[in-house]
C-alpha positions in Angstrom: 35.7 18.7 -25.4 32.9 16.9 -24.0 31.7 13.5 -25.9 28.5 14.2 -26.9 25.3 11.5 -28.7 22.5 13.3 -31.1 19.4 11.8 -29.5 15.7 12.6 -29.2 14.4 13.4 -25.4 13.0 10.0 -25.6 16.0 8.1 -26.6 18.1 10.2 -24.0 15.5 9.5 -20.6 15.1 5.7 -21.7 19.0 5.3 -21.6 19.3 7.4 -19.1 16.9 5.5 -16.9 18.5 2.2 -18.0 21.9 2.9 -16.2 20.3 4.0 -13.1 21.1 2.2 -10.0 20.3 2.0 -6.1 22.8 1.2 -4.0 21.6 0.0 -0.1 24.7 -1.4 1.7 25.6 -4.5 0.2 22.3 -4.1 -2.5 22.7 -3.3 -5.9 19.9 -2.8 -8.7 18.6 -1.1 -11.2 16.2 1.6 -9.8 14.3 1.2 -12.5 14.4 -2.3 -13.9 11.6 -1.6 -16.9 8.6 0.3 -18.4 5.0 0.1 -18.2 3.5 1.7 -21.0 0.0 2.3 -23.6 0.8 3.7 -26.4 -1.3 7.0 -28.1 -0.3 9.4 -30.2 1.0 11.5 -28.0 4.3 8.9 -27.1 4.5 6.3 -30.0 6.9 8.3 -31.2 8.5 9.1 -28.6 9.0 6.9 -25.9 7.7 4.2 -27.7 10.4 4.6 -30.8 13.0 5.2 -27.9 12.1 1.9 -25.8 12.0 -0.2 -29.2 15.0 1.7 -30.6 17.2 0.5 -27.1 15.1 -3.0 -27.3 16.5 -3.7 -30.9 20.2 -2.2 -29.7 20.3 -4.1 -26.7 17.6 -6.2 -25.6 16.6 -6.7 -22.0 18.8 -3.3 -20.7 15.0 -1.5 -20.9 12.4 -4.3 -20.8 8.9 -2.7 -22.4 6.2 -4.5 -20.5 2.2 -3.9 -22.1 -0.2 -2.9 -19.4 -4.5 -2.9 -20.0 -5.0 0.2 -17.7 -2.8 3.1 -17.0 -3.6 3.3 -12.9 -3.0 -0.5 -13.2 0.3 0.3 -14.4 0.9 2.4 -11.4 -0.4 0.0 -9.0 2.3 -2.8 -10.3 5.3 -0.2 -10.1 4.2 0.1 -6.5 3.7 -3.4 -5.4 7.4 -4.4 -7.4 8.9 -1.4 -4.9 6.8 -2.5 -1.9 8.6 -6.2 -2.5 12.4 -4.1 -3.0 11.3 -2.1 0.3 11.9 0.9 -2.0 15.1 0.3 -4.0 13.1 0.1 -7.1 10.3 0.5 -9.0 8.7 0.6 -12.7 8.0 3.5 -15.0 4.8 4.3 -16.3 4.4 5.6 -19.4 1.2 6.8 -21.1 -0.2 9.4 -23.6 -1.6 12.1 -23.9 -5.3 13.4 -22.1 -7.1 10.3 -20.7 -4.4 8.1 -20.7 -2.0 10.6 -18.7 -4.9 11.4 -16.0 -5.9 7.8 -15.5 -2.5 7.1 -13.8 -3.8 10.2 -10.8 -5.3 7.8 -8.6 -2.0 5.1 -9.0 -0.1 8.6 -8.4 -1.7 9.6 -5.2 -1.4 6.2 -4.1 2.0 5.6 -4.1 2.7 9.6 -2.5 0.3 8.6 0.0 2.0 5.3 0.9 5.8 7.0 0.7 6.3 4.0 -2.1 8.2 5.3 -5.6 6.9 4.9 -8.9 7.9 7.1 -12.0 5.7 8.5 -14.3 6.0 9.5 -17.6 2.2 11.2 -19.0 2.7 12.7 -22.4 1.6 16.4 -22.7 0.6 18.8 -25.4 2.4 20.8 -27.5 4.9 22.6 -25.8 5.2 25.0 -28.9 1.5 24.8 -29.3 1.9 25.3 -33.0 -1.3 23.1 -33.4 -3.0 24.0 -30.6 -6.1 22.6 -29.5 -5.0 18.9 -30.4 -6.4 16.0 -30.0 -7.5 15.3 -26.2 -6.4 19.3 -25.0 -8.2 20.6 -22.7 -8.6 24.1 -22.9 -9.2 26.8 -19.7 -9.6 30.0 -21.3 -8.1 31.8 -17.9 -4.5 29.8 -18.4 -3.6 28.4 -22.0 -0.4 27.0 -20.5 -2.7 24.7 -18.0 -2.7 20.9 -19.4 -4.2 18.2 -17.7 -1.0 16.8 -16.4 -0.9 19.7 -13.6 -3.3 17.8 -11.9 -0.2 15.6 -10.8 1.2 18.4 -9.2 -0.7 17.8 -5.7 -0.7 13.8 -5.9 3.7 13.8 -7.0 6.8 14.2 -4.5 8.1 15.1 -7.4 6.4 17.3 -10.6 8.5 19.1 -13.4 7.9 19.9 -17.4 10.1 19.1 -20.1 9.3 22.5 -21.9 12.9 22.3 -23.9 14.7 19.5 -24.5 17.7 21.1 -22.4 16.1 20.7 -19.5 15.8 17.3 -19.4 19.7 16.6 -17.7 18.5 18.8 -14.5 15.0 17.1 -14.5 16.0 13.8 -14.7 18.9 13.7 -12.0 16.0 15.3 -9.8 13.5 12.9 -10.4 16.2 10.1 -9.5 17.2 11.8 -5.8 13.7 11.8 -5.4 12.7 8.2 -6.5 15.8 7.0 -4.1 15.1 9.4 -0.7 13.8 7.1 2.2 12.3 10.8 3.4 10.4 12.1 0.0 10.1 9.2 -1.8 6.2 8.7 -3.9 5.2 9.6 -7.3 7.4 11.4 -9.2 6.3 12.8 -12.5 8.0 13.9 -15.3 5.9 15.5 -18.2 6.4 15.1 -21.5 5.4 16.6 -24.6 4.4 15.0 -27.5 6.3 17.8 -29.7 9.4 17.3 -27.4 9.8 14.2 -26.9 10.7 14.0 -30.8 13.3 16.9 -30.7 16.8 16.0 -30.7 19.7 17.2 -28.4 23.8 16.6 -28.2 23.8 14.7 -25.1 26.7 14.3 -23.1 28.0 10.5 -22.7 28.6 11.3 -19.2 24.3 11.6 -19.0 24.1 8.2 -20.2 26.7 6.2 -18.1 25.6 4.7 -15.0 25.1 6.6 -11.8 24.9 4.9 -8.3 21.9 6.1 -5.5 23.0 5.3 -2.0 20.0 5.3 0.2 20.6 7.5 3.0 20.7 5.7 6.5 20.8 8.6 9.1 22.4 8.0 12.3 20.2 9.4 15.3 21.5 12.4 16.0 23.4 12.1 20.3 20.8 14.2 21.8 17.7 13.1 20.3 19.1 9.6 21.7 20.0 10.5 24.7 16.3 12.0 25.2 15.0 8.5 23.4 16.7 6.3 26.1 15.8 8.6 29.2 12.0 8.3 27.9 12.3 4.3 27.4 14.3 3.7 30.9 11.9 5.6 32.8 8.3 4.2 31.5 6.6 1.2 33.2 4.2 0.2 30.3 6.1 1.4 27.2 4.5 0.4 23.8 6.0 0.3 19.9 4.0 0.8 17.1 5.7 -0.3 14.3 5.4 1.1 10.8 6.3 0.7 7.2 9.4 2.3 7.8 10.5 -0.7 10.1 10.5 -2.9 6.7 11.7 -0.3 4.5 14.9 0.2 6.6 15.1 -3.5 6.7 14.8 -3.1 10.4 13.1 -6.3 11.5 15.8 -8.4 13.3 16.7 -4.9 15.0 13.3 -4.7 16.0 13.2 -8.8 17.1 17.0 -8.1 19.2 15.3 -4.9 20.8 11.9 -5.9 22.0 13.5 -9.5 23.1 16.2 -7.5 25.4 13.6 -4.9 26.5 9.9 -6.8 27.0 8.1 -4.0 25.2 5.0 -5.3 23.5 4.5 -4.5 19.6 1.6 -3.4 17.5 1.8 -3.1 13.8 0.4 -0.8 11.5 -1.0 -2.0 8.0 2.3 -1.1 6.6 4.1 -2.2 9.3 2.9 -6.2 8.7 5.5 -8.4 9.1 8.3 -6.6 11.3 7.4 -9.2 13.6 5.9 -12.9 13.7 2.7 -13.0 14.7 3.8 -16.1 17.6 6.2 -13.3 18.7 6.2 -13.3 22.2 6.5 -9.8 22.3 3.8 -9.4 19.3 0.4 -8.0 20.4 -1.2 -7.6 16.8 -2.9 -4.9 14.9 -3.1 -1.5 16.4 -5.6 0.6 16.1 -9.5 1.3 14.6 -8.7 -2.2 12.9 -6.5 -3.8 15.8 -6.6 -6.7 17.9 -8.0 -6.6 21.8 -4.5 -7.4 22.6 -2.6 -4.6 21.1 -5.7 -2.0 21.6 -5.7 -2.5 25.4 -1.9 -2.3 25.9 -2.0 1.0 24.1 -4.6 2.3 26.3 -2.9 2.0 29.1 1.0 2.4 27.9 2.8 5.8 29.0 4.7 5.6 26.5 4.3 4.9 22.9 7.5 4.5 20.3 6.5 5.1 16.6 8.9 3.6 14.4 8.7 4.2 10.8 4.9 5.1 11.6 2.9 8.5 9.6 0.2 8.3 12.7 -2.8 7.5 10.4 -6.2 7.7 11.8 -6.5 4.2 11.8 -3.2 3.6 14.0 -4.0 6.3 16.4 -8.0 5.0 16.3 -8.9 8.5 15.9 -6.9 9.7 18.8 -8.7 7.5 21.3 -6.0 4.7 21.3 -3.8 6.1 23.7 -5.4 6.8 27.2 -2.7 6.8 29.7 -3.6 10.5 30.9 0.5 11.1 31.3 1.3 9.3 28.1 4.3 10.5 25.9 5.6 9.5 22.7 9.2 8.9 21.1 8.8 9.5 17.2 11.9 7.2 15.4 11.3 8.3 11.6 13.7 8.9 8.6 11.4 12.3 7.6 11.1 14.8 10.3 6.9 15.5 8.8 6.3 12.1 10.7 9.1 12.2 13.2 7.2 15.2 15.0 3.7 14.5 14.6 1.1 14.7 17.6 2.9 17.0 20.1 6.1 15.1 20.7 8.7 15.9 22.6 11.1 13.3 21.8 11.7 13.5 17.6 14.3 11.2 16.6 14.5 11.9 12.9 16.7 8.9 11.6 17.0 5.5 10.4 14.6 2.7 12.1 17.9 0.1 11.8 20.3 2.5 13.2 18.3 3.7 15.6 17.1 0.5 16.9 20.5 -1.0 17.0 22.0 2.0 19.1 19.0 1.9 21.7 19.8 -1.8 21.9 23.1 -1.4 23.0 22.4 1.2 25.0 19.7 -0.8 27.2 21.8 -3.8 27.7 20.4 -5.1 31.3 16.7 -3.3 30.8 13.8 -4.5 30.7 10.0 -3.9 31.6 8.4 -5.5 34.9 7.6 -8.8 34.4 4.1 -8.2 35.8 3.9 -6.4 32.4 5.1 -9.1 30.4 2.9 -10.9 31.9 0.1 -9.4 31.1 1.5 -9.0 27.4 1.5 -12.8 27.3 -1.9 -13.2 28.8 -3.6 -10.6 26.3 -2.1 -11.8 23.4 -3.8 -15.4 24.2 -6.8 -13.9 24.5 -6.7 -12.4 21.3 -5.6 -15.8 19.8 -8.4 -18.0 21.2 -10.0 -15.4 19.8 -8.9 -15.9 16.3 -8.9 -19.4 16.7 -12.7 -19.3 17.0 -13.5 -16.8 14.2 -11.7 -19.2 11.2 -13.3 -22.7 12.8 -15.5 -23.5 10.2 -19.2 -22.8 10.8 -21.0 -25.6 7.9 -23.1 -22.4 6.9 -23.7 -22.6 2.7 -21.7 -18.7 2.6 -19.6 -18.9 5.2 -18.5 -15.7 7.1 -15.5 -13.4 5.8 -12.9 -14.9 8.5 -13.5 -18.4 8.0 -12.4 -18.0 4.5 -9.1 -16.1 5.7 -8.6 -19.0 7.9 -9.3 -21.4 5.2 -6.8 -19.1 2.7 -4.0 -19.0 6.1 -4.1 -22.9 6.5 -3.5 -23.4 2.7 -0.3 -20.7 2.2 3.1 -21.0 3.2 4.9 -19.0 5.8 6.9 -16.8 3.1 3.4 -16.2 0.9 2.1 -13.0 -0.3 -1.1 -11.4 0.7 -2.5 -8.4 -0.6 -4.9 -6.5 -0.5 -6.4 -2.8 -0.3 -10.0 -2.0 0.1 -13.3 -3.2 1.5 -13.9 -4.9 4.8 -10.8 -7.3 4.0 -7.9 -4.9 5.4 -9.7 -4.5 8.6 -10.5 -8.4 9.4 -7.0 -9.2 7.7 -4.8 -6.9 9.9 -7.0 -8.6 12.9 -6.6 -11.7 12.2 -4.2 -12.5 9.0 -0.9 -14.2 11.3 2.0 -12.6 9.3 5.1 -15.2 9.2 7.2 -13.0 7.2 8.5 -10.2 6.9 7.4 -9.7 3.3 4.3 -11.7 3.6 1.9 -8.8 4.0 0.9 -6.1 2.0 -2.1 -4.3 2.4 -2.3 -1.3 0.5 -4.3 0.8 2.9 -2.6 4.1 3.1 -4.9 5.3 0.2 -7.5 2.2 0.3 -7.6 2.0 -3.4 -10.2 -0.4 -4.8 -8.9 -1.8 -7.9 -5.2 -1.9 -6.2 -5.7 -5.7 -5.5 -4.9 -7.5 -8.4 -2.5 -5.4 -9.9 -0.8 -4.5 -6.9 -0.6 -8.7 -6.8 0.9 -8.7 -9.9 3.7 -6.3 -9.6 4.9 -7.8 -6.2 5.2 -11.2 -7.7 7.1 -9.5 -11.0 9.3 -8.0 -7.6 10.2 -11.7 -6.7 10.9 -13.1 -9.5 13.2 -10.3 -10.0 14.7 -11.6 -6.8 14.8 -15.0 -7.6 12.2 -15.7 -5.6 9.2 -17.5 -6.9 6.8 -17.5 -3.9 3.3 -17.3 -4.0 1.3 -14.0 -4.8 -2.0 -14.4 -3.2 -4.9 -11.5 -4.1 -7.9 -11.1 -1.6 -10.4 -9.2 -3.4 -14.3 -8.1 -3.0 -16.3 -7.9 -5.8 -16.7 -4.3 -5.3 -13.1 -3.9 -6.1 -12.4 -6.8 -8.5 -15.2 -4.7 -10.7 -13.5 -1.5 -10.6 -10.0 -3.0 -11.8 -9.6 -6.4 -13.2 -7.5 -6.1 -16.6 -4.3 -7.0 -15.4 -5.6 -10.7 -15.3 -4.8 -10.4 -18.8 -1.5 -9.0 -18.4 -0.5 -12.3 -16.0 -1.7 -14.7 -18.9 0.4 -12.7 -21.6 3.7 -12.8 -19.5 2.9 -15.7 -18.0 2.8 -14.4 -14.5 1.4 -16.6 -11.7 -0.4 -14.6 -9.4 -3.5 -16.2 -6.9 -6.6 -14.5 -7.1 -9.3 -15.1 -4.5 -12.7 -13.2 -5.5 -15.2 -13.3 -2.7 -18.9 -12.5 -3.7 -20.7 -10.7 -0.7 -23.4 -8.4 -3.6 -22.3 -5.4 -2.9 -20.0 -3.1 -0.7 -19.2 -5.0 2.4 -17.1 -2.9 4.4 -19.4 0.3 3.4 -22.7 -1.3 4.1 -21.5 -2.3 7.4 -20.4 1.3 8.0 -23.7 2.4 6.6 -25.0 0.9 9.8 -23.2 2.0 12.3 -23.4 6.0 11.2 -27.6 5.3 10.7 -27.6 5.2 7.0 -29.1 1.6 6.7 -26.9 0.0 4.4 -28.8 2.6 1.4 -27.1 2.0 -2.0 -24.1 -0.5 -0.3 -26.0 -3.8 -2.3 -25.7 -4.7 -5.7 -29.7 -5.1 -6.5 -31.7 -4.7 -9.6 -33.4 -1.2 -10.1 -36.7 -1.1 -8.5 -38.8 1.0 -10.4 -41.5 1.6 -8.3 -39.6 2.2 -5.5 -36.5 4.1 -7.6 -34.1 2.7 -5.5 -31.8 -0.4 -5.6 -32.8 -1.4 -2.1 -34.8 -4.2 -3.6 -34.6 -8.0 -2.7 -33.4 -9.2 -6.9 -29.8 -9.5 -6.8 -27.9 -8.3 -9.7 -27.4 -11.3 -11.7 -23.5 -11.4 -12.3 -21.1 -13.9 -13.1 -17.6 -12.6 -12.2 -16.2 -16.3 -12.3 -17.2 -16.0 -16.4 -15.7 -12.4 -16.4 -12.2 -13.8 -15.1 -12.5 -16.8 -16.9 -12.6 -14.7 -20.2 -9.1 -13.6 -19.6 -7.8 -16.8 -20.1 -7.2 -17.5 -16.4 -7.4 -20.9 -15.0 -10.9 -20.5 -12.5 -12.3 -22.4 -9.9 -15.7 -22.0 -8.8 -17.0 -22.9 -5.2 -20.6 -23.5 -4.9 -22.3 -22.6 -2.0 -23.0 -25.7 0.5 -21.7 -26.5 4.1 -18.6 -28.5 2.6 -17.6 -24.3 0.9 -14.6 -24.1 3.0 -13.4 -27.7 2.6 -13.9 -26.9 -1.2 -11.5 -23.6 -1.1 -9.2 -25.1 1.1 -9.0 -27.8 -1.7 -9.0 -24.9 -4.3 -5.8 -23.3 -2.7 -4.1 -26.7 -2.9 -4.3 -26.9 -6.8 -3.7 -22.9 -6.9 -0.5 -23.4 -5.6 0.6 -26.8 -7.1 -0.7 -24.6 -10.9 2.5 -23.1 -12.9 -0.6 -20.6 -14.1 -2.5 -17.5 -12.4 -5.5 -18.9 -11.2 -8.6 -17.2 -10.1 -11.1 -18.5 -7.4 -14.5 -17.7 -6.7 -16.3 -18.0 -3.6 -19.3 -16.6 -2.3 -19.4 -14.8 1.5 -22.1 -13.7 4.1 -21.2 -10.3 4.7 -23.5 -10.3 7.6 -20.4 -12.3 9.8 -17.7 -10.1 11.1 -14.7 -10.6 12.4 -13.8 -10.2 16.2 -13.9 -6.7 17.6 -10.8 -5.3 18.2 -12.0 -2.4 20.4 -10.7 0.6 18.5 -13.0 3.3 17.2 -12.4 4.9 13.8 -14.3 8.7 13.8 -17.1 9.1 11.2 -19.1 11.9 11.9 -22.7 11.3 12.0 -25.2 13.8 10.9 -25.9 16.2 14.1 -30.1 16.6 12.9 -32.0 13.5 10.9 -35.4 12.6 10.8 -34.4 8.7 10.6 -34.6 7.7 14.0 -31.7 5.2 12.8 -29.4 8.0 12.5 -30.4 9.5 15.7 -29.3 6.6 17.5 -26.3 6.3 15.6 -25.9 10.3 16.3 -25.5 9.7 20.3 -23.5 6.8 20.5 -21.2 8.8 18.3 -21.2 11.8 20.6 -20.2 9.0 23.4 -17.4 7.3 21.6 -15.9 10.8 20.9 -15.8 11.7 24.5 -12.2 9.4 24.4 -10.5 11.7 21.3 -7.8 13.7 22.6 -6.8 16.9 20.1 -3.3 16.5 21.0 -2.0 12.9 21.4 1.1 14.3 23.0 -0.4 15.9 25.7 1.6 14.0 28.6 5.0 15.1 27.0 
């Protein structure tokens, strides 16, 4: 007879998820090591009783950790994962109606960045015995529709507890899910208030703990055979290297391969870090956002090898990154969707480690021409001269966007923590942030959230110190974004988290009023102006007088405030120096000219531009448009 325990759902998911663990070769943790929750009527009595139940059984095997913001809570499960290259992750647990669909955006974000995080939105009445409740919606055409199937399209993973029986099946589903290198995102498990109370015999074998090996596929002979025969024959080959190079733990495989071969590397937003930036082999950024070093090789390469890459627009500059009018591709992914992307012929759907390693072996005694490494070298101290210009300090009273990243690179440590998500930051950071680790660089820009910054900061460092490793967290962020989401500040002073916040002040959207420019649109509505009455517009020249340095300084956050004056960028390199040395989360506050932009990289990003317009503006912008496009190729494949 099987043992069984009368539990609620609740008190059976919360155990359950408690004796969960990853296994990675010689790595073992808890996939999920706690829970992120705010409370409402539709869980305090469920998953809350259940997570303060197991707290007063056996403290510290479910750590409850309060949150301010249910995206925020999101955000942190992802940036703890994106420091465990996917091993683990939070849960994220919130009620029902507002609370559940403020967690969509954190949701699509992690999907979107192949980065797990398990959600838990309460639902309505599964028996609807007092139906509407409170914060239903109703749609008179489906009764059964709650709010939580908007997760549907944002999750890897979506189900219903509709009976508390279904919870075994839904849970171990959620789990191969959370721990697949190749489907891993959101995955969201709904709950209902009414079921999450209802008891159910569980079976002890539910509740004992249950290993996760993450799959490392071998490349399959063929598909390696075809890899190598692409690789021997090209004269100018090129890697673009992905997230997946990190999340495999790949980088030394990488290092040993480009070092036997001579093939020059460009990175990826997610893919910052799988080599030094002194690399010799190391060309930079790729891409709309990417270095002169990196973009030109690509150009010309005839062939391209995407590891652990999805081929956003960015990457691929629109499809006008690659030029070589023979050029072919060799796709090295763990999920076939990316593996085959863009007309290759040469899929290898496996591991980036264990692919990397068996190419190396294979290529013993090859390498590329040395007039080609050459010309690697002589690019890639270009682009540094380059970069060495754009952070010398200029003595202007708001100095320029890269000066302060200089100012911020000078002041961190090699095996420091950047991140950031949204604005004109990732762009001038992937230029010209020199990444010195392999976990030193997260950028969030798969779904560009603004908001991610700080909280995304805060679960990374919570990732370390779950490590043992009590490295610096540092958090770039715009005022734009710091607006949208800056709560969790409150959350570091509570749990006495120390994460480095830098807020730089440019009134308005940056990155957006630059664009506004380019596509004709005049920066319109990109400033943060007083309301002009007579005009009706906020294009005026009164600033909107806010103090954001007050607003952070309210959460109980240590700040420093730089004023403007020639001597800023002393003053914030000064300002880093007691950041660090501080056991506290401190917040610094600078102000930028968003007029000064970093180098250009030479890589387009396609934003259409209005084909008629009476502003002769956007008639300009309209034909150089039509003249950049001319480079887009519909199939970047085309040479295969």
């Amino acid at each position: 007879m099987t043992a069984t325990k009368r539990m609620t759902v609740s008190q059976a998911l919360i155990e359950f998820l408690a004796n969960q663990w990853t296994v990675d070769g010689e790595i073992r943790e808890r996939t999920i090591p706690g829970v992120f929750g705010i409370f409402g009527h539709g869980n305090v009595a469920g998953v809350g009783q259940a997570l303060a139940q197991l707290h007063a059984r056996e403290p510290g095997l479910m750590p409850y950790h309060q949150a301010r913001n249910e995206q925020a809570m999101v955000h942190q499960a992802v940036g703890y994962a994106r420091m465990h290259r996917r091993r683990a992750t939070f849960a994220a647990a919130a009620s029902v109606g507002p609370g559940a669909t403020n967690m969509l955006t954190g949701a699509a974000l992690a999907t979107t960045n192949r980065l797990p995080a398990l959600l838990l939105p309460s639902d309505t009445f599964a028996t609807r015995v007092a139906d509407p409740v409170l914060q239903q919606l109703e749609q008179p055409w489906d009764t059964g529709l709650t709010v939580n199937d908007a997760f549907r399209p944002v999750s890897r993973y979506f189900d219903r507890v509709q009976r508390p029986e279904q919870l075994f099946s839904i849970a171990l589903a959620a789990m191969r899910v959370l721990t697949d290198p190749a489907e891993t995102g959101a995955v969201t498990i709904a709950l209902p208030e009414d079921v999450q109370a209802e008891a159910l015999d569980v079976p002890v074998e539910f509740l004992q703990e249950r290993e996760w090996r993450i799959r490392r596929p071998l490349p399959e002979r063929a598909a390696l055979a075809d890899a190598l025969q692409a690789i021997r024959s090209a004269q100018r080959p090129f890697i673009v290297a992905g997230g997946g190079v990190l999340y495999s733990g790949a980088e030394d495989a990488l290092r040993a391969f480009v070092e036997l071969t001579g093939i020059p590397v460009g990175t990826t937003q997610a893919g910052g870090g799988a080599l030094r930036w002194d690399h010799p082999q190391y060309a930079g950024a790729v891409g709309a956002t990417g270095t002169t070093a990196a973009n030109r090789l690509a150009a010309d390469a005839d062939l391209i090898i995407g590891i652990g890459t999805r081929y956003s627009d960015f990457t691929t500059a629109s499809r006008s990154a690659f030029q070589h009018p023979a050029v072919r591709f060799v796709n090295i992914n763990v999920a076939a969707f990316d593996a085959v992307k863009h007309g290759t012929r040469v899929p290898v759907v496996a591991d980036a480690r264990e692919t990397l390693v068996a190419l190396t072996d294979a290529l013993a005694g090859s390498a590329v021409p040395q007039e080609y490494q050459e010309r690697v070298a002589a690019e890639n101290a270009r682009w540094d001269a380059a970069v060495d210009a754009a952070f010398a300090p200029s003595g202007r009273d708001r100095p320029g966007q890269p000066e302060i990243i200089g100012a911020v690179q000078e002041m961190t440590a090699p095996e420091d923590v950047i991140v950031q998500a949204a604005g004109s930051l990732p762009g001038d950071l992937h230029k010209l942030w020199r990444v010195r680790d392999a976990l030193g660089y997260h950028v969030e820009y798969a779904f560009s959230t603004m908001g991610y910054e700080i909280a995304g900061a805060l679960g990374a460092k919570r990732g370390l110190l779950a490590a043992g490793d009590d490295r610096d967290v540092i958090a770039m962020v715009g005022d734009g974004s710091y607006l949208m989401l800056s709560s969790e500040l409150a959350t570091a002073v509570a749990e006495r988290i120390k994460i480095i916040v830098i807020i730089i002040q440019n009134h308005g959207y940056a990155s957006i009023g630059r664009l506004s420019e380019t596509v004709g649109s005049e920066r319109f509505g990109t400033q943060y102006r007083m309301y002009d009455t007579a005009a009706g517009d906020f294009q005026g020249p009164e600033r909107l007088p806010i103090d954001l340095a007050a607003n952070a300084r309210s959460y109980g956050v240590d700040v420093i405030e730089i004023a403007p004056g020639p001597d800023a960028v002393d003053a914030l390199r000064r300002a880093m120096a007691a950041a660090k040395e501080s056991d506290t989360a401190t917040v610094i506050h600078i102000e930028s000219d968003p007029g000064i932009s970093a180098p250009d990289g030479h890589g387009w990003w396609d934003v259409p531009v209005p084909e008629v317009a009476t502003l002769e503006s956007t008639r300009t912008a309209r034909a150089q448009y039509e003249r950049e496009r001319t480079a887009q190729r519909p199939l970047l494949g085309e040479g295969n």
